[in-house]
mmCIF file of the N, C-alpha and C atoms, coordinates in Angstrom:
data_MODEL
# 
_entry.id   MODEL 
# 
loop_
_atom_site.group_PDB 
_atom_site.id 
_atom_site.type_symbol 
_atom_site.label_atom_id 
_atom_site.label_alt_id 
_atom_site.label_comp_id 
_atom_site.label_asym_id 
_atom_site.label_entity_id 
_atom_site.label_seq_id 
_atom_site.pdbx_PDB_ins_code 
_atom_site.Cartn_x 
_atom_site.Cartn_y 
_atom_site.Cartn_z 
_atom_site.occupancy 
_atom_site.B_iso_or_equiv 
_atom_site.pdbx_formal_charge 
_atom_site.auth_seq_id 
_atom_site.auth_comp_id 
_atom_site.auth_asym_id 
_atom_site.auth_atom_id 
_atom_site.pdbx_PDB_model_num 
ATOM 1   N N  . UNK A 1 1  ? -24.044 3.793   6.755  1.00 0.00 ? 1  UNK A N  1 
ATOM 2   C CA . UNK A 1 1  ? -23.534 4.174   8.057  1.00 0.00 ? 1  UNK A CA 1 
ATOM 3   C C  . UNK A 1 1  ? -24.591 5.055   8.704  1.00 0.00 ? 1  UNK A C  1 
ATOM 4   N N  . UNK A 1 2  ? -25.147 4.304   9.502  1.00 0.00 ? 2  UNK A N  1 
ATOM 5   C CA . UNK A 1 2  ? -26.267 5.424   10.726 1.00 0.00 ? 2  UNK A CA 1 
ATOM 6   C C  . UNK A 1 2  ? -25.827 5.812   12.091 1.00 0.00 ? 2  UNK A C  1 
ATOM 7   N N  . UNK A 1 3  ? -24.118 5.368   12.610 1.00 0.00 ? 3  UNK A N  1 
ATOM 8   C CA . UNK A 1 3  ? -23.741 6.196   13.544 1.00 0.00 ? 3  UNK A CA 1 
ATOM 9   C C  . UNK A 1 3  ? -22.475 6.212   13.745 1.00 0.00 ? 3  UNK A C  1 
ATOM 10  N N  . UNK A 1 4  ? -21.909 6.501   14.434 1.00 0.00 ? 4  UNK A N  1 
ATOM 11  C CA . UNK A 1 4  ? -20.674 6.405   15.060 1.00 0.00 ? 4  UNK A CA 1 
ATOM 12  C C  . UNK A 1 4  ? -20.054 6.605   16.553 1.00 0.00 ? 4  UNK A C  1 
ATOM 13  N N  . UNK A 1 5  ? -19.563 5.248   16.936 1.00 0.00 ? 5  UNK A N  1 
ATOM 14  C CA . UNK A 1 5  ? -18.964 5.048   18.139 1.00 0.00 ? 5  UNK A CA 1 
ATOM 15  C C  . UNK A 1 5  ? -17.258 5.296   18.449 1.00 0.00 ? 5  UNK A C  1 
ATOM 16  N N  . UNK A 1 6  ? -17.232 6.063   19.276 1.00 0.00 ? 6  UNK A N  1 
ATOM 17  C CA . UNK A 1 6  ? -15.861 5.864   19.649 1.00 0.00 ? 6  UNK A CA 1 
ATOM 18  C C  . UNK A 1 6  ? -15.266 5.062   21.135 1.00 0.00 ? 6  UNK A C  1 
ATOM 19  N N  . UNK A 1 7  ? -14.755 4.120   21.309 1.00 0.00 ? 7  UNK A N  1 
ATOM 20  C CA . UNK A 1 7  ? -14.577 3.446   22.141 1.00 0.00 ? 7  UNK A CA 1 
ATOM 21  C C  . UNK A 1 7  ? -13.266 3.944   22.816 1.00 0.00 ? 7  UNK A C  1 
ATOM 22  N N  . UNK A 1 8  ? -13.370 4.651   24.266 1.00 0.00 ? 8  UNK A N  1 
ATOM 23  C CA . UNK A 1 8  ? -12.301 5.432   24.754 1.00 0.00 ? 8  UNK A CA 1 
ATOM 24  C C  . UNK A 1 8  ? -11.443 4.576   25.557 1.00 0.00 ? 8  UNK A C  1 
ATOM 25  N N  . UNK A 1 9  ? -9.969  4.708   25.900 1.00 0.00 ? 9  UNK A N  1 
ATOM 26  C CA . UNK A 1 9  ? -9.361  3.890   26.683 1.00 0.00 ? 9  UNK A CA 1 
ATOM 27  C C  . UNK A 1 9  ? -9.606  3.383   28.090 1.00 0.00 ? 9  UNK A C  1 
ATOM 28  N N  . UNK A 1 10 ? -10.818 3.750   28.816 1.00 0.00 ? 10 UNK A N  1 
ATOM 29  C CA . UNK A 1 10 ? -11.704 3.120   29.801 1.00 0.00 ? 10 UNK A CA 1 
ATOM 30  C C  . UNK A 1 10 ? -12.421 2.397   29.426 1.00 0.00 ? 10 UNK A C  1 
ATOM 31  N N  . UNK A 1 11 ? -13.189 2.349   28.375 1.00 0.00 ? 11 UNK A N  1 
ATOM 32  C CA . UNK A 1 11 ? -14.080 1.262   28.033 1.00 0.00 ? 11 UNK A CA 1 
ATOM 33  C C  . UNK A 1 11 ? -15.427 1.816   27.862 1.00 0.00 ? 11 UNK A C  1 
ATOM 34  N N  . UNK A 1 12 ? -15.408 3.580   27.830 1.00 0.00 ? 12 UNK A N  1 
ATOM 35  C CA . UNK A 1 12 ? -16.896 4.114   28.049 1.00 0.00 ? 12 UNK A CA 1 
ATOM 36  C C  . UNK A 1 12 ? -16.917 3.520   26.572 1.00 0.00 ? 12 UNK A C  1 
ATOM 37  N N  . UNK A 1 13 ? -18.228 4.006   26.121 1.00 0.00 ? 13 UNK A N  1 
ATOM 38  C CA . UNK A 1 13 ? -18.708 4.736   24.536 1.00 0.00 ? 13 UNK A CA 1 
ATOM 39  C C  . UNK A 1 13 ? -18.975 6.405   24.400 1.00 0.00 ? 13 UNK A C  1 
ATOM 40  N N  . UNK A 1 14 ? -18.385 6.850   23.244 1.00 0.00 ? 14 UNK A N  1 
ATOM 41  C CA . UNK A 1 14 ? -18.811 8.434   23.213 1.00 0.00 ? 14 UNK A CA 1 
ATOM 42  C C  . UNK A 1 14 ? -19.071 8.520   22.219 1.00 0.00 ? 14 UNK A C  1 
ATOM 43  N N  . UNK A 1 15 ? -20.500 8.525   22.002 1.00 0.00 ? 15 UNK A N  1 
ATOM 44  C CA . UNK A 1 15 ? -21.900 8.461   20.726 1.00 0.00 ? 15 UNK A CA 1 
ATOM 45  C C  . UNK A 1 15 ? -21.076 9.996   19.930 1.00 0.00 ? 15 UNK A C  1 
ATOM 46  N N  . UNK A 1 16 ? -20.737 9.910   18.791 1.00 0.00 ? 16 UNK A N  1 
ATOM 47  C CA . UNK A 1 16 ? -20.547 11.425  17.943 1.00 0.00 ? 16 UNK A CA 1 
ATOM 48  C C  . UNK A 1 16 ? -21.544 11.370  16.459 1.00 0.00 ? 16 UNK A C  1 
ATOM 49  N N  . UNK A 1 17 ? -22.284 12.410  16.580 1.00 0.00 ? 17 UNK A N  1 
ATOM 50  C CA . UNK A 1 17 ? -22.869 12.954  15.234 1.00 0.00 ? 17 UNK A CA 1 
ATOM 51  C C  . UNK A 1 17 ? -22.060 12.457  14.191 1.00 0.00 ? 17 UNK A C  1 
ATOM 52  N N  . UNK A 1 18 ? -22.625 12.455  12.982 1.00 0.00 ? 18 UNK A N  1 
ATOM 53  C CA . UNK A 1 18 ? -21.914 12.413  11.621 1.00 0.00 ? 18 UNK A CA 1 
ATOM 54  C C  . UNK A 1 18 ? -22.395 13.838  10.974 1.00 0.00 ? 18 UNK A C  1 
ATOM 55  N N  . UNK A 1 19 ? -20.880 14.780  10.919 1.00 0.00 ? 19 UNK A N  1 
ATOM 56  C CA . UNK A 1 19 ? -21.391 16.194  10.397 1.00 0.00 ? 19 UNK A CA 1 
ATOM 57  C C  . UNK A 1 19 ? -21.628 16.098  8.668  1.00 0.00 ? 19 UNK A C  1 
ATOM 58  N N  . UNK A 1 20 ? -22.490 17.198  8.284  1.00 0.00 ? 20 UNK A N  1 
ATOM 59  C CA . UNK A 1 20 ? -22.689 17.490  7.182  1.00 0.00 ? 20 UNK A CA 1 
ATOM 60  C C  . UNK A 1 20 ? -21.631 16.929  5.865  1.00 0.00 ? 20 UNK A C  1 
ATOM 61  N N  . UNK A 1 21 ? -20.635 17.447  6.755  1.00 0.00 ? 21 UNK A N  1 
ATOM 62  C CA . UNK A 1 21 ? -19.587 17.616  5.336  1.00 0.00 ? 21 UNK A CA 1 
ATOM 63  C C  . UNK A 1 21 ? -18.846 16.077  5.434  1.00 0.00 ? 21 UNK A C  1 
ATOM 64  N N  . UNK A 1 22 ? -19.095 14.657  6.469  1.00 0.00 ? 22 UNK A N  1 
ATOM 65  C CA . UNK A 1 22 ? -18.572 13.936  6.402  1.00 0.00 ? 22 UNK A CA 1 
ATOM 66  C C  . UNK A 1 22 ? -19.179 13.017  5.388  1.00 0.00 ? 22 UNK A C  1 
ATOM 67  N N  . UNK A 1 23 ? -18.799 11.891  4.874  1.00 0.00 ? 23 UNK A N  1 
ATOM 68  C CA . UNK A 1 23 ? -19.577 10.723  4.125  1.00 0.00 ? 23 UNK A CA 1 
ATOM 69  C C  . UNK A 1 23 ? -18.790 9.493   4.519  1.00 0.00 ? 23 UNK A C  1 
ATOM 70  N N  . UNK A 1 24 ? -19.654 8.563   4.606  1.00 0.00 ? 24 UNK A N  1 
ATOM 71  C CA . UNK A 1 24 ? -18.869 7.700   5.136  1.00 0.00 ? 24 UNK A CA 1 
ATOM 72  C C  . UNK A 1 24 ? -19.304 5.943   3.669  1.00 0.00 ? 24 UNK A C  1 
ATOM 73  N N  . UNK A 1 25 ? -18.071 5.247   3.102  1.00 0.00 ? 25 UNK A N  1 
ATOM 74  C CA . UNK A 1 25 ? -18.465 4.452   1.929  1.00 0.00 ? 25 UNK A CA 1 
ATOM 75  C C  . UNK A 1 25 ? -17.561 2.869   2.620  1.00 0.00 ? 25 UNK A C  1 
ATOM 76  N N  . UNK A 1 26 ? -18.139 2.098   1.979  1.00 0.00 ? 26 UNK A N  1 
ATOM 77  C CA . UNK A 1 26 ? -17.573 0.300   2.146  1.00 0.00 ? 26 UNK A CA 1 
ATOM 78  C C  . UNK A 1 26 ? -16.759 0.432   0.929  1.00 0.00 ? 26 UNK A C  1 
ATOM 79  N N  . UNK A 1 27 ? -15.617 0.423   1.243  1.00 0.00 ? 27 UNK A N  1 
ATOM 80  C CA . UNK A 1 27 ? -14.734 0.020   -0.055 1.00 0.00 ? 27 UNK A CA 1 
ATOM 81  C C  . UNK A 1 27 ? -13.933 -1.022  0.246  1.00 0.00 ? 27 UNK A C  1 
ATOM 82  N N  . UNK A 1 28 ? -14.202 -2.698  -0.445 1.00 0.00 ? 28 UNK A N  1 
ATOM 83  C CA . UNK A 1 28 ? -13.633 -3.440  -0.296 1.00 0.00 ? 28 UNK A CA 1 
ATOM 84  C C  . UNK A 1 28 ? -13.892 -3.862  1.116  1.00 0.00 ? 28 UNK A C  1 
ATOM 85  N N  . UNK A 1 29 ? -12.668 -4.159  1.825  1.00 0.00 ? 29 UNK A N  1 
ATOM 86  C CA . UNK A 1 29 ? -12.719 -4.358  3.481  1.00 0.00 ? 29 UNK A CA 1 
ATOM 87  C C  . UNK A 1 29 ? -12.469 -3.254  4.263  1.00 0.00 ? 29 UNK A C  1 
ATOM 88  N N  . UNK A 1 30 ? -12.461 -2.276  3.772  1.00 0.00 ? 30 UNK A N  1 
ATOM 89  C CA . UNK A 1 30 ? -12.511 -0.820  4.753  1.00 0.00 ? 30 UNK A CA 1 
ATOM 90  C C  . UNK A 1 30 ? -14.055 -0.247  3.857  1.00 0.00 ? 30 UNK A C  1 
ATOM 91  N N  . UNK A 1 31 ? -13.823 0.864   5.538  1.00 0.00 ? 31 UNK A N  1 
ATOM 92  C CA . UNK A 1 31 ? -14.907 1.756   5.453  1.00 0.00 ? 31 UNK A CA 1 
ATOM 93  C C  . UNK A 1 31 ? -13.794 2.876   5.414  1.00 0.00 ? 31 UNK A C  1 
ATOM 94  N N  . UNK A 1 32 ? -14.391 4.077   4.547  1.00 0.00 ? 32 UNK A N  1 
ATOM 95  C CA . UNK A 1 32 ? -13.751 5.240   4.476  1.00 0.00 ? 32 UNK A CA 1 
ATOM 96  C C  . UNK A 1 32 ? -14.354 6.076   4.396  1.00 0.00 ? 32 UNK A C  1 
ATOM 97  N N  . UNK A 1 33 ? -13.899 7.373   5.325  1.00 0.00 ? 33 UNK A N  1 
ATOM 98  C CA . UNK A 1 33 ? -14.655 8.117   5.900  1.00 0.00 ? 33 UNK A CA 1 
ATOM 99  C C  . UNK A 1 33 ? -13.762 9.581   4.841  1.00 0.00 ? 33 UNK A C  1 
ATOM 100 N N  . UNK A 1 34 ? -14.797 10.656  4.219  1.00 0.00 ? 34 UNK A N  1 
ATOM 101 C CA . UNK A 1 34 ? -14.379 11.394  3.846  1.00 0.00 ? 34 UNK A CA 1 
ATOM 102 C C  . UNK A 1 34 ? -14.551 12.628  4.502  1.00 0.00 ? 34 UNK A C  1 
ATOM 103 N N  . UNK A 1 35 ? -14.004 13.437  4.583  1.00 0.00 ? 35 UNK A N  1 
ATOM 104 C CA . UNK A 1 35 ? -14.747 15.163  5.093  1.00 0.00 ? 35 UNK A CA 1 
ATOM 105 C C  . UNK A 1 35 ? -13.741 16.349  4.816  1.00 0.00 ? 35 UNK A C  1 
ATOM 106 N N  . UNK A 1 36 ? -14.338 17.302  4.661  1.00 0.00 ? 36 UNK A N  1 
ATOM 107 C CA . UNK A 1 36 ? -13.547 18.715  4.225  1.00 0.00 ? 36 UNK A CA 1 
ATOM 108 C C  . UNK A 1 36 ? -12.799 19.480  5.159  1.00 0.00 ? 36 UNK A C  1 
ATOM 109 N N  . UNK A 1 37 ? -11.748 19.478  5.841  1.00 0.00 ? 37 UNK A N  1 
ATOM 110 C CA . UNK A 1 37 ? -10.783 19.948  6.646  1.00 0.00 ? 37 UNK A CA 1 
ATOM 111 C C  . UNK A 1 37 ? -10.255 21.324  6.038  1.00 0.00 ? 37 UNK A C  1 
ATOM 112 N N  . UNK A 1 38 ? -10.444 22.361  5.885  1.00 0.00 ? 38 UNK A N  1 
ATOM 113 C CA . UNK A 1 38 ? -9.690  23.722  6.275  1.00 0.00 ? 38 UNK A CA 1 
ATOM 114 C C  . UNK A 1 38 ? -9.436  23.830  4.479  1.00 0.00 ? 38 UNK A C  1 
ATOM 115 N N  . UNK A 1 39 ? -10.555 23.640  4.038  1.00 0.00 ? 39 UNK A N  1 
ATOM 116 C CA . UNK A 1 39 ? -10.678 23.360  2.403  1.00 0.00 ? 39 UNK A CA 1 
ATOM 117 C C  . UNK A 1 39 ? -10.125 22.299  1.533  1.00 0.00 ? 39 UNK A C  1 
ATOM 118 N N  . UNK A 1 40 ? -9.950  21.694  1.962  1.00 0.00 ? 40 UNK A N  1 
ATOM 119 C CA . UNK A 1 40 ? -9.003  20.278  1.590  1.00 0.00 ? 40 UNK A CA 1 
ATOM 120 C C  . UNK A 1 40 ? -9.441  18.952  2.400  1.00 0.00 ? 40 UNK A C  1 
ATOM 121 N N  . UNK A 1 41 ? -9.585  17.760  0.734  1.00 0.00 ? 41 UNK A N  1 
ATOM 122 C CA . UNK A 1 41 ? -10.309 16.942  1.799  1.00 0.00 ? 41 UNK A CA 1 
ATOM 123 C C  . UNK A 1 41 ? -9.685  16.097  2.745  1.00 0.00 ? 41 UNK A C  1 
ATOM 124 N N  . UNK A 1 42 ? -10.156 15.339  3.508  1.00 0.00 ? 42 UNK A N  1 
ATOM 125 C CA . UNK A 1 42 ? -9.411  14.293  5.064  1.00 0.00 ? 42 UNK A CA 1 
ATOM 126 C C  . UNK A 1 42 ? -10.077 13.170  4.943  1.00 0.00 ? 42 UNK A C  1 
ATOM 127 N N  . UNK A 1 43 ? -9.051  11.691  4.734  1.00 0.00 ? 43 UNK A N  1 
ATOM 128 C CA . UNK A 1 43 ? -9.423  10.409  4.704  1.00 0.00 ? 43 UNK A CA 1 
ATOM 129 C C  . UNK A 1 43 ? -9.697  9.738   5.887  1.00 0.00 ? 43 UNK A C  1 
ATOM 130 N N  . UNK A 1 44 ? -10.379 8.911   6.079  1.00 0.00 ? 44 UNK A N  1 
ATOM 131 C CA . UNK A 1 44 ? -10.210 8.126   7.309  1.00 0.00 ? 44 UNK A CA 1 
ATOM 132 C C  . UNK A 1 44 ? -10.549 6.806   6.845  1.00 0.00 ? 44 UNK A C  1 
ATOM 133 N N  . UNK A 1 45 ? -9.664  6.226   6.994  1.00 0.00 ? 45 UNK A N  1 
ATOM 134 C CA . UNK A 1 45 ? -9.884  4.291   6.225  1.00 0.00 ? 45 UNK A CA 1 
ATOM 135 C C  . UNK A 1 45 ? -9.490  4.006   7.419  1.00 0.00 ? 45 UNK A C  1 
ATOM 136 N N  . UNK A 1 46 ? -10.709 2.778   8.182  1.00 0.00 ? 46 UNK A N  1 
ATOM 137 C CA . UNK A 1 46 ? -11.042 1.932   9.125  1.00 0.00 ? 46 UNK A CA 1 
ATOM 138 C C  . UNK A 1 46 ? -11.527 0.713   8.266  1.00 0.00 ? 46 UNK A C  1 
ATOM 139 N N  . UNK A 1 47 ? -10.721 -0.364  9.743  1.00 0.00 ? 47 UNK A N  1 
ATOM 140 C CA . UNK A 1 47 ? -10.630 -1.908  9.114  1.00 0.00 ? 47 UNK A CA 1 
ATOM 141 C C  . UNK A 1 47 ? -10.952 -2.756  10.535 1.00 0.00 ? 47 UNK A C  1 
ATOM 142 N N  . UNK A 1 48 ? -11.841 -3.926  10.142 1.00 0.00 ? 48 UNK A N  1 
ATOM 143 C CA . UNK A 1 48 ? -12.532 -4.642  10.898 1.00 0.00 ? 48 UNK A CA 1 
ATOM 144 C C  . UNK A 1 48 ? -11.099 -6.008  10.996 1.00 0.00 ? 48 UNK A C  1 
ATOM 145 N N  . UNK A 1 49 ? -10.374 -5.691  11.339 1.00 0.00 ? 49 UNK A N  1 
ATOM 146 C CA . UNK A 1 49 ? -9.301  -7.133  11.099 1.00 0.00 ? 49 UNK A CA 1 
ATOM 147 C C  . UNK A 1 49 ? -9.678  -8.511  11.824 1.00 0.00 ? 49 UNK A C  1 
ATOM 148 N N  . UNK A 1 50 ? -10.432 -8.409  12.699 1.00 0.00 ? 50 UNK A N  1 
ATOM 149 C CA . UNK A 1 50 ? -11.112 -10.019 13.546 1.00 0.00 ? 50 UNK A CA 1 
ATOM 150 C C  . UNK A 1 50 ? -12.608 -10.009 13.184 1.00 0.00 ? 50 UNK A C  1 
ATOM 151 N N  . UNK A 1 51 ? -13.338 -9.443  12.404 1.00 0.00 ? 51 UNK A N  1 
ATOM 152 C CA . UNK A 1 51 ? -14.460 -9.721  12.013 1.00 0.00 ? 51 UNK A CA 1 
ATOM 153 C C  . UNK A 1 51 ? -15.397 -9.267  13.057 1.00 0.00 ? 51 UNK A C  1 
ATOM 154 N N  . UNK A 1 52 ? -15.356 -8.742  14.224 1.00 0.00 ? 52 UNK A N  1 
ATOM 155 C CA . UNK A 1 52 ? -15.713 -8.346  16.010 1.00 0.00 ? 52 UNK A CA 1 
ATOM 156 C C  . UNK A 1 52 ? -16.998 -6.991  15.590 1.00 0.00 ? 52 UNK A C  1 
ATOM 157 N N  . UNK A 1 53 ? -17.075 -6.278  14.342 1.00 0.00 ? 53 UNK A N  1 
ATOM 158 C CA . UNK A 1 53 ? -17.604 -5.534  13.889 1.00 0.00 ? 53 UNK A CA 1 
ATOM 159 C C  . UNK A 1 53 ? -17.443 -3.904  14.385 1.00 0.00 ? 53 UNK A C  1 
ATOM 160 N N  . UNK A 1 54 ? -16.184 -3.669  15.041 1.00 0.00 ? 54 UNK A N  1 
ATOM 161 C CA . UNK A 1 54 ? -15.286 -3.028  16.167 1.00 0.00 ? 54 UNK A CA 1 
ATOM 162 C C  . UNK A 1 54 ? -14.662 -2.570  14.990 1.00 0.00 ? 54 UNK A C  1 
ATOM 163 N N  . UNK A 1 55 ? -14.291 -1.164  14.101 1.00 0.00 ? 55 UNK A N  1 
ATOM 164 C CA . UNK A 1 55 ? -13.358 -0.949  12.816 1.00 0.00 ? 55 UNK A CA 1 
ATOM 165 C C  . UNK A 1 55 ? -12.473 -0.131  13.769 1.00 0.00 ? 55 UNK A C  1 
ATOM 166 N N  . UNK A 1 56 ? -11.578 0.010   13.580 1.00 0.00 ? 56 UNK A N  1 
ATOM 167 C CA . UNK A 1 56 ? -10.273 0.201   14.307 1.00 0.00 ? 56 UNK A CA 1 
ATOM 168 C C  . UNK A 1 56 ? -9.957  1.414   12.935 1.00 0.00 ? 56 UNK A C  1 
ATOM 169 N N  . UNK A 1 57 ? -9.487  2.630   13.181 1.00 0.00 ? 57 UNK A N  1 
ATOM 170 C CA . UNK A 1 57 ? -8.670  3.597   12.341 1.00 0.00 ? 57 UNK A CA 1 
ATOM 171 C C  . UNK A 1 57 ? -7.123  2.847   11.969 1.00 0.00 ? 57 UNK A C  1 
ATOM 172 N N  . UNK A 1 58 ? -6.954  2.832   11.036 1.00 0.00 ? 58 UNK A N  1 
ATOM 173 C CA . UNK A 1 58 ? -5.931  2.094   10.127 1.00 0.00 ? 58 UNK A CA 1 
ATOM 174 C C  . UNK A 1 58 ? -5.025  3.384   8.922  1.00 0.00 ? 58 UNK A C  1 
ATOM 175 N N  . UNK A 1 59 ? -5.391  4.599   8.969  1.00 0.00 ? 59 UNK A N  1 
ATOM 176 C CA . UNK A 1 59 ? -4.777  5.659   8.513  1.00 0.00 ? 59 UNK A CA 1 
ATOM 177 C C  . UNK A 1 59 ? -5.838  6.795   7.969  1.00 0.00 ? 59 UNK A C  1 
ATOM 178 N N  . UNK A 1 60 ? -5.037  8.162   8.561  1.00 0.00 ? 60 UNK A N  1 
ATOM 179 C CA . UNK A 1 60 ? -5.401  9.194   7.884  1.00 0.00 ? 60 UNK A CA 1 
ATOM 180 C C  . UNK A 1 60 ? -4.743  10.113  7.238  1.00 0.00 ? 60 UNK A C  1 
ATOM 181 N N  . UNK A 1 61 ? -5.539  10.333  5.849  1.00 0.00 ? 61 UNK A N  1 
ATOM 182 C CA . UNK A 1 61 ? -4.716  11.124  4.523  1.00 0.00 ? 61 UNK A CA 1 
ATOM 183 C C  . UNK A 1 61 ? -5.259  12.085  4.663  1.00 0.00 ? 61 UNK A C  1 
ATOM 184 N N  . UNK A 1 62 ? -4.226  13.575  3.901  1.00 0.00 ? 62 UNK A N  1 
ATOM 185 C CA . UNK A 1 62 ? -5.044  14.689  3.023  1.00 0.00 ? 62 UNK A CA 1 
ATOM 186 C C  . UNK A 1 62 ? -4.730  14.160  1.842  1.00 0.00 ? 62 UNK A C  1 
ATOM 187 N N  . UNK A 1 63 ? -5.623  14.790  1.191  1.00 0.00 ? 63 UNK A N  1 
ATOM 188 C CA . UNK A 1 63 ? -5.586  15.137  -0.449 1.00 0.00 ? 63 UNK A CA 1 
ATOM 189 C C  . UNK A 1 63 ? -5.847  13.469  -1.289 1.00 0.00 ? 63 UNK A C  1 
ATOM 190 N N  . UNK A 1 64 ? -5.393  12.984  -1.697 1.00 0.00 ? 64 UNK A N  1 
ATOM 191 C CA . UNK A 1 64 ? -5.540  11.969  -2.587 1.00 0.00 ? 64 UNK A CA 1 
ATOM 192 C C  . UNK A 1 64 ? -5.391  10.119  -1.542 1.00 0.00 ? 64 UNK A C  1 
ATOM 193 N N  . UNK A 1 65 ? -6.790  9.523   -1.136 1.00 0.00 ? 65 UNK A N  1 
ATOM 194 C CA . UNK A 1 65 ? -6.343  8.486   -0.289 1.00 0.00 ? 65 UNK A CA 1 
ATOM 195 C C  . UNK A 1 65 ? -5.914  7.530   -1.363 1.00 0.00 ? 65 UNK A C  1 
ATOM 196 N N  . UNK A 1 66 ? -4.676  6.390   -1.215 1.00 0.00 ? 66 UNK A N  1 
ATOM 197 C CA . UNK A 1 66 ? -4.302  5.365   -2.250 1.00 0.00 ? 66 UNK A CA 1 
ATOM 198 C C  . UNK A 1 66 ? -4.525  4.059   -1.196 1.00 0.00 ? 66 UNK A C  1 
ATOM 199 N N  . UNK A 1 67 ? -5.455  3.888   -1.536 1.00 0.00 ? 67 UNK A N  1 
ATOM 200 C CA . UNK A 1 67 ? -5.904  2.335   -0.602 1.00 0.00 ? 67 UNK A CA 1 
ATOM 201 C C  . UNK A 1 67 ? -4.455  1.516   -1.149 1.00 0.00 ? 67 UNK A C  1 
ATOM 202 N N  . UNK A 1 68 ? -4.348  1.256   -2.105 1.00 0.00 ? 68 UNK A N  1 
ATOM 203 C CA . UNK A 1 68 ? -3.015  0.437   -2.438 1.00 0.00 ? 68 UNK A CA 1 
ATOM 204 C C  . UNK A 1 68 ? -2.127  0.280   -1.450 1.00 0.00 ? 68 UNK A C  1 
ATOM 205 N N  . UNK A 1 69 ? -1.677  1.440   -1.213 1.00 0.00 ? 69 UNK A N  1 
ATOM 206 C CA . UNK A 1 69 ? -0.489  2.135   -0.102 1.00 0.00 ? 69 UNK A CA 1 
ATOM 207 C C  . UNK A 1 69 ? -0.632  2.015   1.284  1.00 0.00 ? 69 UNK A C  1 
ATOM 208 N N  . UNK A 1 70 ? -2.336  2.007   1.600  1.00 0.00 ? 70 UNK A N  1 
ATOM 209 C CA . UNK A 1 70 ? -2.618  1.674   2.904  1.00 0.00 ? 70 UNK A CA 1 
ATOM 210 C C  . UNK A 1 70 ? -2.943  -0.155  3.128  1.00 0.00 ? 70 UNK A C  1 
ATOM 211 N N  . UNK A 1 71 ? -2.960  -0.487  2.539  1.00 0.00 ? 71 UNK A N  1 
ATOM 212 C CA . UNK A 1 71 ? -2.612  -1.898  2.648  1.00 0.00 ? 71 UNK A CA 1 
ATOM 213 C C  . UNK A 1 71 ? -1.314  -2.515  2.988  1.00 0.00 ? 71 UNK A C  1 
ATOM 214 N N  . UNK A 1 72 ? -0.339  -1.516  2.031  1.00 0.00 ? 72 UNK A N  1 
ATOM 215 C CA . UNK A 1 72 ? 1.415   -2.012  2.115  1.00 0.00 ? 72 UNK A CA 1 
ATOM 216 C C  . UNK A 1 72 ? 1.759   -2.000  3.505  1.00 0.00 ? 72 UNK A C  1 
ATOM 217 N N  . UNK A 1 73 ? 1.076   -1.347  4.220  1.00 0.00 ? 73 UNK A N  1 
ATOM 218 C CA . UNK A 1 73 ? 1.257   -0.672  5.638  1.00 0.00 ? 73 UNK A CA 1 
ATOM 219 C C  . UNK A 1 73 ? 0.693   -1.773  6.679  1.00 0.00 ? 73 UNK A C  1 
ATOM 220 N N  . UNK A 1 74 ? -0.049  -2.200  6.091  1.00 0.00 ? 74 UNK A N  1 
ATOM 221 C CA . UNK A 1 74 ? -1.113  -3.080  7.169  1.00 0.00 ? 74 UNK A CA 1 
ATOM 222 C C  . UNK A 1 74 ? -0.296  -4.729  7.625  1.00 0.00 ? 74 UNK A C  1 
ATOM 223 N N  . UNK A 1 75 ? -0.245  -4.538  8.555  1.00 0.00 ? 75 UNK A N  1 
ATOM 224 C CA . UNK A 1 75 ? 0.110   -6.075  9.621  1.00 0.00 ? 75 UNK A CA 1 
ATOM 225 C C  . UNK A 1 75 ? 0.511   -7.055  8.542  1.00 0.00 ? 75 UNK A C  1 
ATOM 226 N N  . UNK A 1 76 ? 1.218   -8.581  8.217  1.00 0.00 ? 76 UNK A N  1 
ATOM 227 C CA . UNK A 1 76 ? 0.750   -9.342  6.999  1.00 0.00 ? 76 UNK A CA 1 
ATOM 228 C C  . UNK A 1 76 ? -0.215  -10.179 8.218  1.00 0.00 ? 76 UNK A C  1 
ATOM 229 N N  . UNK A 1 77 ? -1.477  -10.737 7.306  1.00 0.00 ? 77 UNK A N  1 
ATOM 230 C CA . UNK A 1 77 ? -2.254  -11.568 8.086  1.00 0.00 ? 77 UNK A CA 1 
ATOM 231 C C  . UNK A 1 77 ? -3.536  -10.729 8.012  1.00 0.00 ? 77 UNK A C  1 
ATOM 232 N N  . UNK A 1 78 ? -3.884  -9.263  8.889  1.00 0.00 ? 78 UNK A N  1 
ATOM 233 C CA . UNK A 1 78 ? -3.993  -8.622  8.801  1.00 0.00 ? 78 UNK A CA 1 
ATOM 234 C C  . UNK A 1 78 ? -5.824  -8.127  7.783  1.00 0.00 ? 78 UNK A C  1 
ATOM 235 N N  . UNK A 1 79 ? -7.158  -9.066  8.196  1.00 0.00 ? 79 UNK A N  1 
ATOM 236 C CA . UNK A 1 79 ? -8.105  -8.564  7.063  1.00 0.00 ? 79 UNK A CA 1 
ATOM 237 C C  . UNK A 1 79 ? -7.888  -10.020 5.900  1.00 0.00 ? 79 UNK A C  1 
ATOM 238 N N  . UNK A 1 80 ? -6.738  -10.867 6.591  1.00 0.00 ? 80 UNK A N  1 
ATOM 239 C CA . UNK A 1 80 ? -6.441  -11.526 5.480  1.00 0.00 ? 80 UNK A CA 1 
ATOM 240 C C  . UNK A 1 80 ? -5.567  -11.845 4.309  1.00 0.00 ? 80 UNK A C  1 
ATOM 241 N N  . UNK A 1 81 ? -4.832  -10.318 4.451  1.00 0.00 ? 81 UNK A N  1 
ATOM 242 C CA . UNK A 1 81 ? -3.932  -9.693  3.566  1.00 0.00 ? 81 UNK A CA 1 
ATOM 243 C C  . UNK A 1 81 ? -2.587  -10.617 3.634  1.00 0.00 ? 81 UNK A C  1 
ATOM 244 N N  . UNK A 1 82 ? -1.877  -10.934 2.547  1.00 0.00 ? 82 UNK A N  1 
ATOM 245 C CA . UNK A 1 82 ? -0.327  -11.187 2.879  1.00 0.00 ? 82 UNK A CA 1 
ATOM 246 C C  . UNK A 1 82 ? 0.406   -10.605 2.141  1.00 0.00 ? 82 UNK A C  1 
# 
């Protein structure tokens, strides 16, 4: 991961840094974004569901992320998923 876009409900782009304490990993069909929130860590699992290369936020955890669980959640169809 060398950047990050956020695509706002007008249609701008708003280019944001990746801070120190974030990391960002490919697990499976998400990308998950880790970082340290108020001493405790914060998940961010994003999912590409039309292949568009556009990852859409799909849930955020504290403390322990269970991809398992964030799947149960997800659309059926969905990445593929049923």
């Amino acid at each position: 991961m060398t950047s990050v876009v956020e695509i706002k409900e007008n249609g701008q782009l708003k280019f944001e840094a990746i801070e120190r304490d974030e990391g960002y990993a490919r697990v499976g069909a998400f990308v998950v974004k880790t970082e340290w929130d108020a001493g405790r860590p914060e998940w961010t699992v994003y999912a590409d569901g039309n292949g568009d290369s556009r990852w859409t936020e799909v849930a955020e955890v504290y403390g322990v992320v269970n991809l398992a669980g964030v799947i149960s959640q997800i659309e059926p169809g969905y990445l593929g998923l049923t």
